[in-house]
DSSP file (Angstrom, degrees, kcal/mol; ACC not computed):
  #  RESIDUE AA STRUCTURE BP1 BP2  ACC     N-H-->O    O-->H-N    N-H-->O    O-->H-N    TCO  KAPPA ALPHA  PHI   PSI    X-CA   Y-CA   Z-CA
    1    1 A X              0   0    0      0, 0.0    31,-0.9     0, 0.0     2,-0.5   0.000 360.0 360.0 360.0 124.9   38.4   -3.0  -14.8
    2    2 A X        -     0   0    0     29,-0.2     2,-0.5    35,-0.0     3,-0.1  -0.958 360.0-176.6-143.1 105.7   39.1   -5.7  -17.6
    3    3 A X        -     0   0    0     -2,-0.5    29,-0.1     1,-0.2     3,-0.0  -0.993  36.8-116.7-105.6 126.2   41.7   -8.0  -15.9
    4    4 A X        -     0   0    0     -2,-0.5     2,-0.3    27,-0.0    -1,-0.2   0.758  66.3 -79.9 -20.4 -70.1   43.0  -10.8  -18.2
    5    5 A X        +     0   0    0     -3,-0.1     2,-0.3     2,-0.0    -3,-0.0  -0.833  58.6 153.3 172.5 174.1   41.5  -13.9  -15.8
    6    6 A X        -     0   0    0     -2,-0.3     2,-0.5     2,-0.0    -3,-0.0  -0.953  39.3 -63.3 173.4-154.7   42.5  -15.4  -12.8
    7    7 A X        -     0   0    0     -2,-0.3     2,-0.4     2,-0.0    -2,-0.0  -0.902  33.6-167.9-120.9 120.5   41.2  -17.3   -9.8
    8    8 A X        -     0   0    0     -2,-0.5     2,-1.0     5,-0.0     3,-0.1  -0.803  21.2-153.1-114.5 168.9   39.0  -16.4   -7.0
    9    9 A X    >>  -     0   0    0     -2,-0.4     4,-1.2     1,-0.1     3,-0.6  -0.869  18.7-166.1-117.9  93.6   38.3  -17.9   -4.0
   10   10 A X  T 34 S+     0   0    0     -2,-1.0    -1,-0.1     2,-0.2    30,-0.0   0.567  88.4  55.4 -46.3 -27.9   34.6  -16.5   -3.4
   11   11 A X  T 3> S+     0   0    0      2,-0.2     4,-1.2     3,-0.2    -1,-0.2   0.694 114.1  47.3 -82.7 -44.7   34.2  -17.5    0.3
   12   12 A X  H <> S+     0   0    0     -3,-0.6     4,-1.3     2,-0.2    -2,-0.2   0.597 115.3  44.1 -48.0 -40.8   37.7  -15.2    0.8
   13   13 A X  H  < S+     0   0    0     -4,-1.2    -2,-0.2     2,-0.2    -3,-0.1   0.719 110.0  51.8-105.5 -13.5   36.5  -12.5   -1.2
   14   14 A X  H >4 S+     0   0    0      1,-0.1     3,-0.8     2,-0.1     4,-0.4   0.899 109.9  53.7 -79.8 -31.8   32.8  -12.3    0.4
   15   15 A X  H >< S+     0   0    0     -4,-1.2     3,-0.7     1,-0.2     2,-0.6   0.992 115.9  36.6 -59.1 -37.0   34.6  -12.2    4.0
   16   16 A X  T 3< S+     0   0    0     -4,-1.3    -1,-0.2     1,-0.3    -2,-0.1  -0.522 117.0  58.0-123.2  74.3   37.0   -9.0    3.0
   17   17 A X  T <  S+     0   0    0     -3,-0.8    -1,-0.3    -2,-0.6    -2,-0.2   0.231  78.2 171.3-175.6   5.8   34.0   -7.6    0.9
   18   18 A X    <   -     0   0    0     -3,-0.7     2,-0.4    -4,-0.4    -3,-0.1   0.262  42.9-110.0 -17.5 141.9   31.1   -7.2    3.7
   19   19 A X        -     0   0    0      7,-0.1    -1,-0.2     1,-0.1     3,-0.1  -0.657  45.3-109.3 -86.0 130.5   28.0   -5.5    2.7
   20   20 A X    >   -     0   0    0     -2,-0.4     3,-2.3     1,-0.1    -1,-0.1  -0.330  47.1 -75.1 -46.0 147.7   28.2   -2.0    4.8
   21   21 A X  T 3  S+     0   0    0      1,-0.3    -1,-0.1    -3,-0.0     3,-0.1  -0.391 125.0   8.8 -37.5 121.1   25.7   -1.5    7.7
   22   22 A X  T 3  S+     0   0    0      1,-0.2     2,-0.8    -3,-0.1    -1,-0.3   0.661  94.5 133.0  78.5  15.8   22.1   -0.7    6.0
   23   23 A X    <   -     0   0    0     -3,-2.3    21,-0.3     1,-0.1    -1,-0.2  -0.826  35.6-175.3 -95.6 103.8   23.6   -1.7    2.6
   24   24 A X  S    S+     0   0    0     -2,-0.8    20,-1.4     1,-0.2     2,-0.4   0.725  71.3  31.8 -63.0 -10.4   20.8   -4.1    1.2
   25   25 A X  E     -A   43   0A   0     18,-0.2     2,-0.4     2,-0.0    18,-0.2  -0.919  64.7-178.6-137.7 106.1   22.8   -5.1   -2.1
   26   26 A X  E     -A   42   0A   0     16,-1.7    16,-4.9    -2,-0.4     2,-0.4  -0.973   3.9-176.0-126.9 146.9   26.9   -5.4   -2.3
   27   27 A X  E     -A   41   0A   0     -2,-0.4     2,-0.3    14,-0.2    14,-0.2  -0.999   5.5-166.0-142.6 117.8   28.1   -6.3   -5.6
   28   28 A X  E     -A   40   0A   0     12,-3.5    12,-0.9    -2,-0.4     2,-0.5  -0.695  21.1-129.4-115.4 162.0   31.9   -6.8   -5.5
   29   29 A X  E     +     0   0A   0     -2,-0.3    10,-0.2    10,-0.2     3,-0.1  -0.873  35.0 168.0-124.0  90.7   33.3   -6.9   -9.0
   30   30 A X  E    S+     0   0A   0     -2,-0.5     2,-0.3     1,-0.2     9,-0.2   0.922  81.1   7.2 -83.7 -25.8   35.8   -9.8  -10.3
   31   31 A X  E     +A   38   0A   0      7,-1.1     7,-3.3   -29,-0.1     2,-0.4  -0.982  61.9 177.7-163.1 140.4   35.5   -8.7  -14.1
   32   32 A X        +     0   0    0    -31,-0.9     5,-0.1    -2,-0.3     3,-0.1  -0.971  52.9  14.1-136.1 141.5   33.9   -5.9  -16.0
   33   33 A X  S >  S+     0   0    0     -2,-0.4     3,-1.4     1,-0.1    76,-0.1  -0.169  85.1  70.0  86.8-172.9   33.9   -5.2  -19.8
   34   34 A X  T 3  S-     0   0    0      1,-0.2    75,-1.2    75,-0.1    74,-0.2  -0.351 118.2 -29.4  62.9-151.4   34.9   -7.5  -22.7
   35   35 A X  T 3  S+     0   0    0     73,-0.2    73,-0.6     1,-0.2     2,-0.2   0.500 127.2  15.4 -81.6  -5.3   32.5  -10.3  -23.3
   36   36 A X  E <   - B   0 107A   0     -3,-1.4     2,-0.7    72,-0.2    71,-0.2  -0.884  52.4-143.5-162.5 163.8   31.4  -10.5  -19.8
   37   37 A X  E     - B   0 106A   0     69,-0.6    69,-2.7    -2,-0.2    -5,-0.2  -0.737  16.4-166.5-114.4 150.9   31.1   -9.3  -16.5
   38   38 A X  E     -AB  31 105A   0     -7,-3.3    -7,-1.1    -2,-0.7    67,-0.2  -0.823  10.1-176.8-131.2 153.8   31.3  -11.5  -13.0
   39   39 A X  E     - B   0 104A   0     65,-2.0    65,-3.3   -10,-0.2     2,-0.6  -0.777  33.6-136.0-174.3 141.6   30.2  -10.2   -9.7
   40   40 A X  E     -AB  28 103A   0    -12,-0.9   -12,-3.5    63,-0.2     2,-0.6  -0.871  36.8-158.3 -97.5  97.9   30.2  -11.6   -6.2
   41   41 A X  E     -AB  27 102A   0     61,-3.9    61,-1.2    -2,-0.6     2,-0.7  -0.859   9.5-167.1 -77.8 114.8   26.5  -10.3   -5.3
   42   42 A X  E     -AB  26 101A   0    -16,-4.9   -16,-1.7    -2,-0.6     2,-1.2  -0.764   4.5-175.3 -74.8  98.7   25.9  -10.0   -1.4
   43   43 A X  E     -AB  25 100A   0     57,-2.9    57,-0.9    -2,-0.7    56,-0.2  -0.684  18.3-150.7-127.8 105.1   21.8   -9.6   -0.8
   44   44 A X        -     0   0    0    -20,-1.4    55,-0.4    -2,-1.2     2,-0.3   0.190  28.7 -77.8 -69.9-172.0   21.4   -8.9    3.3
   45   45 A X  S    S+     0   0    0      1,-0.2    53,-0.1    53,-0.2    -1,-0.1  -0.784 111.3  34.7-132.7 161.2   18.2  -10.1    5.2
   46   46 A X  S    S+     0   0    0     51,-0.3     2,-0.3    -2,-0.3    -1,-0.2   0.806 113.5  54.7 -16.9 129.0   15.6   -9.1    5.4
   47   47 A X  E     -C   97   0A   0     50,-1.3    50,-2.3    -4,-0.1    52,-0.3  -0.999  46.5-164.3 156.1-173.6   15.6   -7.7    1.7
   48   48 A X  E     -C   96   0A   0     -2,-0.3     2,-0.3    48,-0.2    48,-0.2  -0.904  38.0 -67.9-176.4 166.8   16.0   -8.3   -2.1
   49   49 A X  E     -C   95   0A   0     46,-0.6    46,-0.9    -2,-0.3     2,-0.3  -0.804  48.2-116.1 -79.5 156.0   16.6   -6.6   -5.4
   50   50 A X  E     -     0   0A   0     -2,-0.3    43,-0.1     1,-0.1    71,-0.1  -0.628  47.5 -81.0 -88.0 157.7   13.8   -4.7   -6.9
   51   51 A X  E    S+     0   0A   0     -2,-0.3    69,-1.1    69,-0.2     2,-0.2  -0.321  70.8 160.4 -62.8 138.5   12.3   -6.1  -10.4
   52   52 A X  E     -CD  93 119A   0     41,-1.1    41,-2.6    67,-0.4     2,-0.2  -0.905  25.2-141.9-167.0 158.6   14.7   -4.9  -13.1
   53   53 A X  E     - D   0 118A   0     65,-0.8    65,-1.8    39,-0.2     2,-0.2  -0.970  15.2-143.2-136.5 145.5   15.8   -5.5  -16.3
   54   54 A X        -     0   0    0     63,-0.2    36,-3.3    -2,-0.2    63,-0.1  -0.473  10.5-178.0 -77.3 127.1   18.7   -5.7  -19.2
   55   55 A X  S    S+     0   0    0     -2,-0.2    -1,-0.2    34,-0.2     3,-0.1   0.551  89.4  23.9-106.1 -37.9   17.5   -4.5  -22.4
   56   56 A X  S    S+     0   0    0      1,-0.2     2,-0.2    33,-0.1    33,-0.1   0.126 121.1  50.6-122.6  22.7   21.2   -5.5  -24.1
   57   57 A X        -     0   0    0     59,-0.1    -1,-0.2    49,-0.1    51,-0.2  -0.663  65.5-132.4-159.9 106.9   22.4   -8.3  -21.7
   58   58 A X  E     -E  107   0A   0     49,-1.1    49,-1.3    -2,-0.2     2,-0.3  -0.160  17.3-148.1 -56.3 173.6   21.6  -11.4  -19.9
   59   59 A X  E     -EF 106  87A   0     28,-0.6    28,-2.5    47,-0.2     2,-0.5  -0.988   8.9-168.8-141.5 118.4   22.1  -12.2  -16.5
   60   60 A X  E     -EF 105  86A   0     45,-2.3    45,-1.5    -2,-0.3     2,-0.4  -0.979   9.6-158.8-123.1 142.5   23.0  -15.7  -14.8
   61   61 A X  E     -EF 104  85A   0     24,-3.6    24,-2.5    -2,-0.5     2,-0.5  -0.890   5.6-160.7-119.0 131.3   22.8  -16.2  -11.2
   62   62 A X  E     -EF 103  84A   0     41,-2.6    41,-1.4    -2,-0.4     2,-0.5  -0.912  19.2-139.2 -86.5  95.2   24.6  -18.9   -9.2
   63   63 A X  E     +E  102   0A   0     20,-2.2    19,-0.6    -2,-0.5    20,-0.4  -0.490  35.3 159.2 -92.4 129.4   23.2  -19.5   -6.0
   64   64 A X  E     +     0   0A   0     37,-1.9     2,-0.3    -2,-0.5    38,-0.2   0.749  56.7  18.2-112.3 -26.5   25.6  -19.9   -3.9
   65   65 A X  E    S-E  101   0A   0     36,-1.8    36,-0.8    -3,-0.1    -1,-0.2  -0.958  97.0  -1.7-150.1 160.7   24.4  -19.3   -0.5
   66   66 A X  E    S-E  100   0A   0     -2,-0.3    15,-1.8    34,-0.2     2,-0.2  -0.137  70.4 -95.2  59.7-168.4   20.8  -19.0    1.4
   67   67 A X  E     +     0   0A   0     32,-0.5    31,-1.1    13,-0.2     2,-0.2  -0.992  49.3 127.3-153.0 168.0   17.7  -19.3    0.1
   68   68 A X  E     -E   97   0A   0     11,-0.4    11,-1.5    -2,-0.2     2,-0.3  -0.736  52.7 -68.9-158.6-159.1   14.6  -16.8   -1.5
   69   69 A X  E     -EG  96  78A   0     27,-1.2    27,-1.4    -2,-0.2     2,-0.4  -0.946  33.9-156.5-129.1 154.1   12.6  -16.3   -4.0
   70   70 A X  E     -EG  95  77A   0      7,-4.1     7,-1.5    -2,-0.3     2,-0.8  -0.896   5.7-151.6-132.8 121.6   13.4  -15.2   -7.6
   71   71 A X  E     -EG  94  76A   0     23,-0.6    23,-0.8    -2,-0.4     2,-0.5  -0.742  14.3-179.2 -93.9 113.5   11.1  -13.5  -10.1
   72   72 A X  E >   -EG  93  75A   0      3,-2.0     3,-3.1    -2,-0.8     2,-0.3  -0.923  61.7 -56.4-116.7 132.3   12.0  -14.2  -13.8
   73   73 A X  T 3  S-     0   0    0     19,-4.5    14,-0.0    -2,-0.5    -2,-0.0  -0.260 125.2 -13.9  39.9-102.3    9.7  -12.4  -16.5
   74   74 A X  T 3  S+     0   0    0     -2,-0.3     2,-0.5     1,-0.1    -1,-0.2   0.666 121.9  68.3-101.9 -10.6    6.5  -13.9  -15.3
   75   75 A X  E <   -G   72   0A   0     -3,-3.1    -3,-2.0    -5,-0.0     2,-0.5  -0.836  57.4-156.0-112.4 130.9    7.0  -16.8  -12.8
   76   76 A X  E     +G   71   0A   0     -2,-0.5     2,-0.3    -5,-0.2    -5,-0.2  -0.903  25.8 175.9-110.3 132.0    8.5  -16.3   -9.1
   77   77 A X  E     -G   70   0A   0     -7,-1.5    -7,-4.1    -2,-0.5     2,-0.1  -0.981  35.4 -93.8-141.9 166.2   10.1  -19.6   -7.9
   78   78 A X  E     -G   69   0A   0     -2,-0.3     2,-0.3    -9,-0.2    -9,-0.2  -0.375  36.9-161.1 -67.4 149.7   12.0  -20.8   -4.8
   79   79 A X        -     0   0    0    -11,-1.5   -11,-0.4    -2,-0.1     2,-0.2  -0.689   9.9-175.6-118.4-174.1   15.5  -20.6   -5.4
   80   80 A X        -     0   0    0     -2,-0.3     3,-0.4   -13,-0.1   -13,-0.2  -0.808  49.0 -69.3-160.2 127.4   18.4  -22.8   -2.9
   81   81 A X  S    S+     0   0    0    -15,-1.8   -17,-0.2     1,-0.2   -15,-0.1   0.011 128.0  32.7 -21.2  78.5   22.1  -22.9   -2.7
   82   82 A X  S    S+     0   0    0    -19,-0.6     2,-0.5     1,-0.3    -1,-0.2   0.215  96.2 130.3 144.2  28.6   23.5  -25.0   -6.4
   83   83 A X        -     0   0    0    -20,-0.4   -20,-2.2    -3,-0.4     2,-0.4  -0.942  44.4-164.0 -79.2 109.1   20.3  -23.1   -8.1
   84   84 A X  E     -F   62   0A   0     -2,-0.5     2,-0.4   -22,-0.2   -22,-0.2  -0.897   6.5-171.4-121.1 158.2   20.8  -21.3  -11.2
   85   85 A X  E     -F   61   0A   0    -24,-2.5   -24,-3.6    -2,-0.4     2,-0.4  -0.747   9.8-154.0-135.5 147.5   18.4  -18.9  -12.4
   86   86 A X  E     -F   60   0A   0     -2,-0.4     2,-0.5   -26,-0.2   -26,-0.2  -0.976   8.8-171.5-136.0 122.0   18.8  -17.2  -16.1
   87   87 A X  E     -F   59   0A   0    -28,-2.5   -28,-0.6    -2,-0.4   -33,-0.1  -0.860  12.3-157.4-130.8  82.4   17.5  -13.8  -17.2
   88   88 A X    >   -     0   0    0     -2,-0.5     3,-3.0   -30,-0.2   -34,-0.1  -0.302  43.8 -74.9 -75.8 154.7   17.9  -13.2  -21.1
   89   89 A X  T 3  S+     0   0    0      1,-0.3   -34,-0.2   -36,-0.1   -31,-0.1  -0.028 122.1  32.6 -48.4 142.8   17.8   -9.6  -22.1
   90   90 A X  T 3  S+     0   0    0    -36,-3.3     2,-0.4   -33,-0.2    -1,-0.3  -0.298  96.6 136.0 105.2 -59.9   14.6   -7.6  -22.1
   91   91 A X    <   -     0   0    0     -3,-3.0   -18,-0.2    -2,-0.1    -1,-0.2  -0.324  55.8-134.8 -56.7  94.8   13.6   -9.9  -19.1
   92   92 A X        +     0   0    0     -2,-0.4   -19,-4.5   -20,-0.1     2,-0.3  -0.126  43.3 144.4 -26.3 120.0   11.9   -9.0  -15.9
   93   93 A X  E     +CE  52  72A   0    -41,-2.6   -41,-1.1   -21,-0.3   -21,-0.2  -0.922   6.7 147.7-166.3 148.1   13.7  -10.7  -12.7
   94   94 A X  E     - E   0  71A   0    -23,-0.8   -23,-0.6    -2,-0.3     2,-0.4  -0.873  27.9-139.3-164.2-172.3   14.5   -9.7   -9.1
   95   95 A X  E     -CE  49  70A   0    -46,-0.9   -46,-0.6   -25,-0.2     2,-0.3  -0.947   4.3-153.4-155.0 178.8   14.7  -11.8   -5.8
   96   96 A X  E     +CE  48  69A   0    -27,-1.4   -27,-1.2    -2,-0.4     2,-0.3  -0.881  31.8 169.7-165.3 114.5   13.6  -11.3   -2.2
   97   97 A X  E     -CE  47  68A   0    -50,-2.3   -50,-1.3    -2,-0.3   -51,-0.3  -0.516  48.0-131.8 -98.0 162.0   15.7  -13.2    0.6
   98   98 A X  E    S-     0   0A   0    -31,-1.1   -53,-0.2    -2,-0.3   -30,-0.1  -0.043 102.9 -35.9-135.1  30.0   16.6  -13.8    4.0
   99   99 A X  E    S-     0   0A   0    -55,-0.4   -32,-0.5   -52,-0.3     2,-0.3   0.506  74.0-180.0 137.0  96.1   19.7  -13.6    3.2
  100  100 A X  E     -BE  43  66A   0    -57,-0.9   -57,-2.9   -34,-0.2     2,-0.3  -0.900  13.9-160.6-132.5 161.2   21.3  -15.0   -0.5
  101  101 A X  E     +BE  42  65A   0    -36,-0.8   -37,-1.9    -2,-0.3   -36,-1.8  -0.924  28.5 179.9-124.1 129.0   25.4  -14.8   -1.8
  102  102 A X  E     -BE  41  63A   0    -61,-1.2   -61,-3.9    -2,-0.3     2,-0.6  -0.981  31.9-140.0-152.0 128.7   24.9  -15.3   -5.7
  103  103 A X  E     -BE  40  62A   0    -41,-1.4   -41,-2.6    -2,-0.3     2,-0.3  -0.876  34.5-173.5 -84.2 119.4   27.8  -15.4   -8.4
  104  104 A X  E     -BE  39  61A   0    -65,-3.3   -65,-2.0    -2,-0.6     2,-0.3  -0.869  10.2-177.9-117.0 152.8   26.1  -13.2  -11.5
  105  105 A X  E     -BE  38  60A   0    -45,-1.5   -45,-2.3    -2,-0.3     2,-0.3  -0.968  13.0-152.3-138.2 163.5   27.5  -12.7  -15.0
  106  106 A X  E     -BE  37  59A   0    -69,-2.7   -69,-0.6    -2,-0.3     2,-0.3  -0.804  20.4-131.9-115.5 160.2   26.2  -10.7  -17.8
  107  107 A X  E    S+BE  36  58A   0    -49,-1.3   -49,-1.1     1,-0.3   -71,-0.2  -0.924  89.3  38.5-152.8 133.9   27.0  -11.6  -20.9
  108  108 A X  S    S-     0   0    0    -73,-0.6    -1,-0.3    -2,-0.3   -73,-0.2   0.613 112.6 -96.6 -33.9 164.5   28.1   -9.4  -22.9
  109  109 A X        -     0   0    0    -75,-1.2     2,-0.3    -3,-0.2    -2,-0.1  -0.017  38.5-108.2 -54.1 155.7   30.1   -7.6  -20.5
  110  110 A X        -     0   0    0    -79,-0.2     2,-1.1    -4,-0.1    -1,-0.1  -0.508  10.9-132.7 -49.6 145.7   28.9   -4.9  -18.9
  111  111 A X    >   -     0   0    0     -2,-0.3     3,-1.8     3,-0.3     4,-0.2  -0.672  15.0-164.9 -94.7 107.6   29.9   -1.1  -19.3
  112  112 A X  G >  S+     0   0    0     -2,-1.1     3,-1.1     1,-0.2    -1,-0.2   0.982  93.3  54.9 -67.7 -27.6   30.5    0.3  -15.6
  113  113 A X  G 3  S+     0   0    0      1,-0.3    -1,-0.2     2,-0.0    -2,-0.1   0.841 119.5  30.7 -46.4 -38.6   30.3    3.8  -17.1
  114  114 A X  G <  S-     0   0    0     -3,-1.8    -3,-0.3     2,-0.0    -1,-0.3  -0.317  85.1-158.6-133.6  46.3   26.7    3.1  -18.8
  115  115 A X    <   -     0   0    0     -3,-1.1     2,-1.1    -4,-0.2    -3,-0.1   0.011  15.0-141.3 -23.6 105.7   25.2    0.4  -16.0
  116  116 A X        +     0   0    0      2,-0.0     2,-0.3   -60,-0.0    -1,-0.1  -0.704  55.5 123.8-103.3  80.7   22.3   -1.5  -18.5
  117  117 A X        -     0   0    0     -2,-1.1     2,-0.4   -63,-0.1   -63,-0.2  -0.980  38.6-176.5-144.1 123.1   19.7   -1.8  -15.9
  118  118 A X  E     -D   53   0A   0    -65,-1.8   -65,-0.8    -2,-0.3     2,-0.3  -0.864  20.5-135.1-113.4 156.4   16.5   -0.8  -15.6
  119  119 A X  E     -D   52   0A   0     -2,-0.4   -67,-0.4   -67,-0.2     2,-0.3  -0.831  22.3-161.2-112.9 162.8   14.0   -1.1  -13.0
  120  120 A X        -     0   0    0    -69,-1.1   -69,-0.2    -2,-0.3     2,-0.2  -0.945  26.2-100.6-144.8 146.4   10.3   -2.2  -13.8
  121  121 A X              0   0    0     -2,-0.3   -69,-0.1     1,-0.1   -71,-0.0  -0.410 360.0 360.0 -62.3 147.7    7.3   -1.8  -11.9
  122  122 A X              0   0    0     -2,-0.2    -1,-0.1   -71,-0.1    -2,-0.0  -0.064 360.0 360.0 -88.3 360.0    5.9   -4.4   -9.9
């Protein structure tokens, strides 16, 4: 999915985008491929991502809703709604909530085919 651009309305697309029952992570997809990829991340409560990393892509996260914690490479800090938290390739980072809505993009885009993610021990 490579769509030219457009506009979304995030608040609109997290209501008719709902994380499934017992789905800890929903990651709706506004743009994939090209020079970067956007996603509407959903991260339910109690719960988190697990420590991961990029080897060929940063990650910046908008926080747009709730509040946690977020671990990048070495340092875990509180995050809060207008936080943004920046993960350059290669970098450990994950989060733990009680509930967060975060706009990520990678830059360069992601490939959905070949998902450049890794998970790191803890």
């Amino acid at each position: 999915m490579d769509p030219p651009g457009g506009v979304w309305n995030l608040q609109e697309l997290k209501a008719a985008n709902p994380p499934a029952p017992g789905e800890p992570v929903k990651r709706t997809p506004l743009r994939w491929g090209g020079n970067s990829t956007v996603n509407l991340v959903q991260i339910q409560a109690p719960g988190g991502v697990p420590t991961e990393m990029h080897a060929e892509h940063d990650e910046i996260m908008h926080v747009l809703e709730g509040e946690g914690e977020f671990r990048v490479g070495n340092r875990v800090v509180p995050v809060k709604p207008g936080d943004v938290v920046i993960a350059p390739a290669g970098t450990p980072h994950g989060a733990k909530s009680g509930g967060l809505v975060l706009l990520s993009v990678f830059g360069p885009g992601q490939d959905p085919a070949h998902w450049d993610r890794v998970q790191v021990e803890e």
